[in-house]
C-alpha positions as a LaTeX table, in Angstrom:
\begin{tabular}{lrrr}
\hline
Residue & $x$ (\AA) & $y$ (\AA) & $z$ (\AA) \\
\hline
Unk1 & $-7.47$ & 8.48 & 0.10 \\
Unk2 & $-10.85$ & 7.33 & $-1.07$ \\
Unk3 & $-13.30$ & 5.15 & 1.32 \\
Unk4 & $-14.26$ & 1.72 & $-0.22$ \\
Unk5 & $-17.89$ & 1.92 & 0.18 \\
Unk6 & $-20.04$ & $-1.45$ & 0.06 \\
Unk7 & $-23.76$ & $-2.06$ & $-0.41$ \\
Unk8 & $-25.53$ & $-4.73$ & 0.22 \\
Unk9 & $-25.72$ & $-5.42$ & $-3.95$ \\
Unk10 & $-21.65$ & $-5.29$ & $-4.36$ \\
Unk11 & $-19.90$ & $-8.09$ & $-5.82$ \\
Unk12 & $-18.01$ & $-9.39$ & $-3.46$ \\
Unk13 & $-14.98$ & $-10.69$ & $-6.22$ \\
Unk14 & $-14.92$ & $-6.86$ & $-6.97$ \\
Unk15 & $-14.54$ & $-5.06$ & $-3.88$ \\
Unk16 & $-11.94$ & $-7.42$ & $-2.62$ \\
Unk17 & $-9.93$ & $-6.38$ & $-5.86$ \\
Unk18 & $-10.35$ & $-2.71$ & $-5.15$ \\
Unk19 & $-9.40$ & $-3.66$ & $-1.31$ \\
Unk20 & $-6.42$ & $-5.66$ & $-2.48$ \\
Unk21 & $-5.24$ & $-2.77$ & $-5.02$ \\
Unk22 & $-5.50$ & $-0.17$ & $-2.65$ \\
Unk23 & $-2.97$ & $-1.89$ & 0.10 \\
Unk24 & $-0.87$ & $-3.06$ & $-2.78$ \\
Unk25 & $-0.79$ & 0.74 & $-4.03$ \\
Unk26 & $-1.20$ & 2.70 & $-0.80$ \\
Unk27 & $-0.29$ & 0.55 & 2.09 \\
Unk28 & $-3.77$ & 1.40 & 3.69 \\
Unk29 & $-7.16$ & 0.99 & 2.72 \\
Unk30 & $-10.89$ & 1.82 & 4.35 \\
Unk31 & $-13.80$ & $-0.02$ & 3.90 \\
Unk32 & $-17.26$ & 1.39 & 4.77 \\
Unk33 & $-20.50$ & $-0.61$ & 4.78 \\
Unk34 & $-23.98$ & 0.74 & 6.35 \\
Unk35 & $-26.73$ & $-2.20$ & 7.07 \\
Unk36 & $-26.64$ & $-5.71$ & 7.71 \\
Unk37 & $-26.22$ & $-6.70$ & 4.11 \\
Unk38 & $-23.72$ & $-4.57$ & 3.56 \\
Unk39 & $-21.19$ & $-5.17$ & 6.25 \\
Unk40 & $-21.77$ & $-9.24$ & 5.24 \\
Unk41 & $-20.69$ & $-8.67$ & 2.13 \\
Unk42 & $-17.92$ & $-6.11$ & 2.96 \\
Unk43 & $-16.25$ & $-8.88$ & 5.68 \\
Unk44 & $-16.65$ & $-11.58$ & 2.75 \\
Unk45 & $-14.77$ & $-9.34$ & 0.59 \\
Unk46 & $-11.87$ & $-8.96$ & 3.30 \\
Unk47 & $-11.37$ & $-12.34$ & 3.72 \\
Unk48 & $-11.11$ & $-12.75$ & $-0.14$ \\
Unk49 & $-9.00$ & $-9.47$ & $-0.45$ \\
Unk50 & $-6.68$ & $-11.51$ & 2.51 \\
Unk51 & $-6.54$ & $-14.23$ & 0.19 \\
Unk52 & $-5.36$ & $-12.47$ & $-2.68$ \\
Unk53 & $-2.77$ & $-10.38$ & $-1.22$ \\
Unk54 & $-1.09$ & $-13.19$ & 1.10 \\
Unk55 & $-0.38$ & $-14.51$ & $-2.67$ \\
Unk56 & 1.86 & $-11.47$ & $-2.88$ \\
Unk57 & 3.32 & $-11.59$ & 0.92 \\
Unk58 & 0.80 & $-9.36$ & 2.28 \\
Unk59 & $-0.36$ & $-10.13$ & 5.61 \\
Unk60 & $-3.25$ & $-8.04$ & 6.71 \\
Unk61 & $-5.57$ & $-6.97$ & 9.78 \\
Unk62 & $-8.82$ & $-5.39$ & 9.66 \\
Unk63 & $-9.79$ & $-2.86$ & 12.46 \\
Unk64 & $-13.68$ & $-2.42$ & 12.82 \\
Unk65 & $-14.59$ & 1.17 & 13.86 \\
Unk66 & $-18.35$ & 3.04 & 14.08 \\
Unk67 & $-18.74$ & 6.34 & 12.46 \\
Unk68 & $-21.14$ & 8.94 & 11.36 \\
Unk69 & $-21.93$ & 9.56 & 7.72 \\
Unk70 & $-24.43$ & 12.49 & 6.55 \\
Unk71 & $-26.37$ & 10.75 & 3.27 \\
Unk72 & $-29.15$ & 12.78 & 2.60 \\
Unk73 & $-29.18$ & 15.55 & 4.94 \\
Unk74 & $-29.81$ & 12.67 & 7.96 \\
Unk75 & $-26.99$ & 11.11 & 9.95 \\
Unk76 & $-26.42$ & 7.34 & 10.02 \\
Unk77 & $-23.75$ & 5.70 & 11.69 \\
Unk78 & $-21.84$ & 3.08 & 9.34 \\
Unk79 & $-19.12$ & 0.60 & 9.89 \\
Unk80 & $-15.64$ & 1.35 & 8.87 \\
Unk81 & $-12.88$ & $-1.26$ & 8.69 \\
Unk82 & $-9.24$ & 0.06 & 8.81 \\
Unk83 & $-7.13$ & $-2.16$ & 6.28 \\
Unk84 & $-3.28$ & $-2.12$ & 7.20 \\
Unk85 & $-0.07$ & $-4.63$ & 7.15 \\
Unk86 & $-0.16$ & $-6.91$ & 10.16 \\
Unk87 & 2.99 & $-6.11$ & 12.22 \\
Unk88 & 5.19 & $-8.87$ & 12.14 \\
Unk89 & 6.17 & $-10.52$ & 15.06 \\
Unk90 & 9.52 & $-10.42$ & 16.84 \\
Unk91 & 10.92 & $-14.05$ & 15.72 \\
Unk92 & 9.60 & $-12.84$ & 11.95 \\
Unk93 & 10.67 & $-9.92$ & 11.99 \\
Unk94 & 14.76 & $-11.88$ & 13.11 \\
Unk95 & 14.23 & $-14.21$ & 10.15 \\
Unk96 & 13.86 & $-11.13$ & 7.98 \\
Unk97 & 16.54 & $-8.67$ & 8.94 \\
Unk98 & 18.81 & $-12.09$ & 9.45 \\
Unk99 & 19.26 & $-11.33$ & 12.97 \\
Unk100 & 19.50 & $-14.79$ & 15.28 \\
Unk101 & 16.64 & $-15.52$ & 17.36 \\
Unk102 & 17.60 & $-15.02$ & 21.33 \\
Unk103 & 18.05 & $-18.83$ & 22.54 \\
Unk104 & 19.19 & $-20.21$ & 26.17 \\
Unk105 & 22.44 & $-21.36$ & 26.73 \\
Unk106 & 22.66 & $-25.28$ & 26.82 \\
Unk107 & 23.07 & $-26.90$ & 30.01 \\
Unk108 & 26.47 & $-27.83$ & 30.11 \\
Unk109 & 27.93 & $-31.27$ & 30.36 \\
Unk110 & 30.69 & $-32.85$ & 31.94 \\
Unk111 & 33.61 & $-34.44$ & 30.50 \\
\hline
\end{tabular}
């Protein structure tokens, strides 16, 4: 799988589409920025590429991670975000499999 990479000049309308294709093709996506500029415009595009795929059921989380990147012949560390589905939680994940949701027994009353 290919790394998203943002600079500083991206449009953010069109990395959010590439974002938002990726997880709708693969299921995972990674999104690399290096500088200030960059990593503005690559969280802008996240939150637009959230937008776009919560339209199609998609929930999302992004994972922010350092790493190392030769460009050049030097080494400069860059920011990666790790795109994948947000885990549903337990009472979603009932509603969707159509299994109840645990409840307490009433209290009972007297007749």
């Amino acid at each position: 799988m290919d790394v998203i990479k943002v600079k500083a000049v991206s449009r953010t309308a069109a990395v959010a589409g590439a974002i938002a294709g990726v997880m709708r093709d693969e299921n995972h996506a990674e999104v690399q920025a290096i500088g200030a500029g960059a990593v503005n415009q690559a969280v802008k595009a996240m939150v637009l590429a959230r937008n776009f795929l919560e339209q199609d059921g998609i929930d999302v989380m992004f994972v922010p991670e350092f790493v190392n990147v030769e460009i050049d012949g030097k080494v400069r560390t860059a920011i990666r975000f790790v795109v994948d589905p947000k885990p549903k939680a337990a009472d979603e994940a009932a509603e969707d499999t159509g299994v109840p949701e645990a409840t307490e027994d009433p209290e009972p009353t007297e007749e």
